[in-house]
C-alpha positions in Angstrom: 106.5 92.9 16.2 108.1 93.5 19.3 105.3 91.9 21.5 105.3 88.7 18.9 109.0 88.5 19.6 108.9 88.6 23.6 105.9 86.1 23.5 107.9 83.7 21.2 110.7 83.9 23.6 108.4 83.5 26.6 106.6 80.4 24.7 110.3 78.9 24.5 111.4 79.5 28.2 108.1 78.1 29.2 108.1 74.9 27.2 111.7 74.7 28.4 110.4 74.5 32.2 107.2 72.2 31.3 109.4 69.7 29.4 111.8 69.4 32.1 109.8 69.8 35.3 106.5 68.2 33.4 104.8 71.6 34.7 104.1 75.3 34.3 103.4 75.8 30.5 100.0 76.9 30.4 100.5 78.4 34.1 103.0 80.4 33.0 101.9 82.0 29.8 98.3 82.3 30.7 99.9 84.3 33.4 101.6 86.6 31.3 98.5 86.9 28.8 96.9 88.1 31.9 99.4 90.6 32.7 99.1 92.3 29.3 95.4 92.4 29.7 94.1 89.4 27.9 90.5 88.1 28.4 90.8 85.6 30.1 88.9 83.0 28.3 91.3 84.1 24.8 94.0 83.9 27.2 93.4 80.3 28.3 92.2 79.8 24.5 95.3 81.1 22.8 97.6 78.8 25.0 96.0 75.7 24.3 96.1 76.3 20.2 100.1 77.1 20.7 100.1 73.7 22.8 98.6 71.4 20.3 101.5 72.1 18.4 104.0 72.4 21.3 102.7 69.1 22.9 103.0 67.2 19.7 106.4 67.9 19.6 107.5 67.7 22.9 105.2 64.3 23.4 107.2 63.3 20.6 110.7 64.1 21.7 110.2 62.6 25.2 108.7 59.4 23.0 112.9 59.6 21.0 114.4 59.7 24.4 112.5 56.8 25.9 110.4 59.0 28.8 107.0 57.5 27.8 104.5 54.7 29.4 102.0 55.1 27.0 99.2 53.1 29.0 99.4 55.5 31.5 99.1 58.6 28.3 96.2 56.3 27.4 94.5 55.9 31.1 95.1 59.8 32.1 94.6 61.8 28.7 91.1 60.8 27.7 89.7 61.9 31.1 91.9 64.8 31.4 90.6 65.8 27.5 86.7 65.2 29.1 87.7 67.5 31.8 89.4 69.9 29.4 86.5 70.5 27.4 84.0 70.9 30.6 86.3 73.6 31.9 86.7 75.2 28.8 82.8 75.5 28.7 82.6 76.8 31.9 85.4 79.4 31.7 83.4 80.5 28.3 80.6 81.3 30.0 81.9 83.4 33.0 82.0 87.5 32.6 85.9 88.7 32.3 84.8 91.1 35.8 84.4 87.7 37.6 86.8 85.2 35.3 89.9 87.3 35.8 90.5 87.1 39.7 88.9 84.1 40.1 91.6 82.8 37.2 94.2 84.2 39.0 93.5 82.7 42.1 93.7 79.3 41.0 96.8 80.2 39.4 98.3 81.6 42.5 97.3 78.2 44.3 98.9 76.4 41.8 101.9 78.5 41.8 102.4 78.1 45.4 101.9 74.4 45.1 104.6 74.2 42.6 107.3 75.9 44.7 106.3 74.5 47.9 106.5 71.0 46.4 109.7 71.7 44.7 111.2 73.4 47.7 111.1 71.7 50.6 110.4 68.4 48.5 112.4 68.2 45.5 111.4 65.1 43.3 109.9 62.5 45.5 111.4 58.9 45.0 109.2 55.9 46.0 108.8 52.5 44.8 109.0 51.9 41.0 107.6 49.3 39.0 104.0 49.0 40.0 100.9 49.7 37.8 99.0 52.7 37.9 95.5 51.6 38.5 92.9 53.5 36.2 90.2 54.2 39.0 93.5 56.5 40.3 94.2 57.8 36.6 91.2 58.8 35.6 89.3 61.2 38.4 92.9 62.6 38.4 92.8 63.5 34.5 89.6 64.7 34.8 90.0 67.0 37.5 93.3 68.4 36.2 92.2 68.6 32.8 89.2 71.1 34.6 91.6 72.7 36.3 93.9 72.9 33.0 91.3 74.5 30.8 89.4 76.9 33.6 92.9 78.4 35.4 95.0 77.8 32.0 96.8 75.4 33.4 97.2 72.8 35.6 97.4 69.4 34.0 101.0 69.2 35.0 100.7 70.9 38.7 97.9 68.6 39.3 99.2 65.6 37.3 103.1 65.6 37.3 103.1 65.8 41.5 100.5 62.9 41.9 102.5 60.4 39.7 105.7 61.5 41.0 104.1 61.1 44.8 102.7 57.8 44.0 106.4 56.4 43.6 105.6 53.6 40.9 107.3 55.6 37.9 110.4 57.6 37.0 110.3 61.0 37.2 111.6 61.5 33.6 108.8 59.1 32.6 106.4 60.9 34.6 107.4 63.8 32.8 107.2 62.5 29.6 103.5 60.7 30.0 102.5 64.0 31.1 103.6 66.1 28.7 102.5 63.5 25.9 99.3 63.1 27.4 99.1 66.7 27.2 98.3 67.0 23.6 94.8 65.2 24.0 93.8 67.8 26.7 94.9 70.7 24.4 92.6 69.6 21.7 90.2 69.1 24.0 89.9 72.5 25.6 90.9 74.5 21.8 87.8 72.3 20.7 85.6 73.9 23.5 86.7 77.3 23.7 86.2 77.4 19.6 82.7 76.1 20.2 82.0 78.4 23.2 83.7 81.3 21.9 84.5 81.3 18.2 87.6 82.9 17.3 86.3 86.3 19.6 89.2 87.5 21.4 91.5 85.4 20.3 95.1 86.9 18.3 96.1 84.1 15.7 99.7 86.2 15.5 99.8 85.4 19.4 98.8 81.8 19.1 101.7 81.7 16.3 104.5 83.3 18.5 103.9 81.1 21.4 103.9 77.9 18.9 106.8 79.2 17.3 108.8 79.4 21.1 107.8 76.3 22.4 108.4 74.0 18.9 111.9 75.2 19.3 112.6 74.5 23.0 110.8 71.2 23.3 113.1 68.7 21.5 115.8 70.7 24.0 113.7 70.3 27.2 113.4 66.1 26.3 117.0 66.1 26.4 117.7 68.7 29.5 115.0 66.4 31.4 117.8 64.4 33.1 120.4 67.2 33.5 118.4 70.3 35.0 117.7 70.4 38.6 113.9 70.4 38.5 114.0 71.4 42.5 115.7 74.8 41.7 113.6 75.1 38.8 110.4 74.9 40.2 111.0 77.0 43.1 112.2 79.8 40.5 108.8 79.4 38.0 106.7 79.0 41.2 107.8 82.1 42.5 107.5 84.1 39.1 103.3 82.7 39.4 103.0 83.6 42.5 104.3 87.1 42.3 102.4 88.2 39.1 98.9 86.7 39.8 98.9 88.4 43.7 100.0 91.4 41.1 96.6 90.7 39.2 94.5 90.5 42.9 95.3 93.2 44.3 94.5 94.9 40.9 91.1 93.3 40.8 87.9 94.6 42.2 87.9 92.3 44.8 90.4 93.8 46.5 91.5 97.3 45.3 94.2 97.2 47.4 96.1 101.0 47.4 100.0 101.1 46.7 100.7 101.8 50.4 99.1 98.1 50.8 100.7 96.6 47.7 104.1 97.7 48.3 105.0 96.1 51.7 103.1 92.9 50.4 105.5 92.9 47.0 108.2 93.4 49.5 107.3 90.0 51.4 106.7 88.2 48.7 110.3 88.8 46.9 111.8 88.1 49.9 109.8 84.7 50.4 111.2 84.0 47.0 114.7 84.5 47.7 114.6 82.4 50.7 113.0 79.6 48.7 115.5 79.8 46.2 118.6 79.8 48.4 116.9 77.1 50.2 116.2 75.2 47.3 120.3 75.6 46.1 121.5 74.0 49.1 119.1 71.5 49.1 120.2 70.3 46.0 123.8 70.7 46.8 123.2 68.7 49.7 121.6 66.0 48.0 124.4 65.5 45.5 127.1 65.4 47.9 125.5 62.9 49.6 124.8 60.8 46.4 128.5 61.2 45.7 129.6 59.7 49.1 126.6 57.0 49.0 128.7 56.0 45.2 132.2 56.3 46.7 130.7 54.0 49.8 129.6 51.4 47.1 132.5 51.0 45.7 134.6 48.2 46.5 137.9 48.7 47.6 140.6 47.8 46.1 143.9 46.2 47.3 
């Protein structure tokens, strides 16, 4: 009971980070799944089952609050569910000696991408208003949706960055087409891991918990969208990836590494963290006190 609890509550912080930042659902609980010793095709599995339900929700939250363009849900998802199911197959089919690291190495390169980007970064703003081309959308979805299904996440790492950094939407819509679009790559990849797989592995009490967590938190995360600092945020979630995954390497036969080894690594690592999240702080403090001048410039004055 205790374990369905804390995975419930993790299932709720992490759809509270993916529907704000448009990021770090699946990366984080497959993460976690990993850390308690999950296979890691159930792992991947069991958080794409919670997210058909999660995404649903959240997709239509972010639908209430006006954060969707749903030709871009329509140009992205389909590929991205093609891509889902491919890597779903493939992750099926890999032994848990090899699937394990090599999971957790694209989850560490995602989790570094994520706080890098939201770092030194923040939330790139470009040029709004022009139309996302489908010979862009499409490789992209299908290649995150691979990546989505095969590292247990990555459709918004991959997806939410390269909208953002082509400058033609909102973020909060970015977010919002993202996370809606979502929902098709979930089915997608709960479809091919069922096919692959059966229900082997797989902890229906698990998948429940997880659901449970993230029903609750995504109407809240639709609404916290334009009120959470996404840059602090993602520095924070990228650094809790990071640090558990290099965890699950150093663990893994490919490196063996001994605790004299791990330890002084462990060391860096928090202490990278840290910096990015101080940095990150004052970054963002920075930013608003120059928006605030930038208003008070604006205004007229008054005789």
């Amino acid at each position: 009971m205790r374990t369905l609890v804390l995975l419930a509550l993790a299932g709720l912080g992490a759809q509270l980070v993916d529907g704000s930042l448009g990021m770090a659902y699946g990366v984080t609980s497959t993460t976690l799944l990993l850390a308690m010793g999950t296979n890691p095709a159930a792992a991947s599995a069991t958080v794409h089952l919670a997210e058909i339900g999660t995404t649903l929700m959240s997709g239509a939250a972010h639908w209430r609050f006006g954060n969707v363009d749903w030709k871009v849900v329509a140009k992205i998802g389909v590929p991205g569910a093609v891509g889902a199911f491919l890597g779903a197959t493939v992750l099926s089919q890999l032994s848990t000696a090899v699937a394990e690291p090599a999971m957790s190495l694209i989850l560490l390169g995602l989790g570094l991408y994520v706080m890098s980007r939201f770092t030194f970064r923040g939330m790139p703003k470009g040029n709004l208003g022009k139309p996302l081309r489908k010979r862009f959308l499409s490789p992209l979805g299908v290649v995150a949706g691979f990546l989505d299904a095969t590292g247990g996440g990555g459709w918004g790492p991959v997806g939410t960055p390269a909208l953002l950094a082509s400058g033609r939407m909102e973020p909060r819509k970015v977010i919002g087409s993202i996370d809606t679009s979502e929902f098709l790559v979930a089915v997608a990849a709960s479809l091919g891991f069922l096919f692959s797989l059966g229900s082997q592995g797989l902890d229906w009490g698990w998948v429940a918990a997880f659901l449970l967590g993230g029903l609750i938190a995504a109407p809240i995360a639709a609404w916290l969208v334009r009120l959470v600092p996404p840059r602090v945020l993602g520095s924070a979630v990228g650094g809790v990836i990071i640090v558990t995954n290099v965890r699950t390497l150093l663990r893994s036969d490919w490196v063996g590494a001994s605790s004299s080894l791990s330890t002084p690594v462990y060391v860096l690592l928090y202490a990278l963290w840290a910096a990015a999240l101080t940095y990150s702080i004052r970054a963002y403090r920075k930013e608003q006190v120059a928006e605030t001048e930038s208003a008070e410039e604006r205004q007229p004055v008054t005789a």
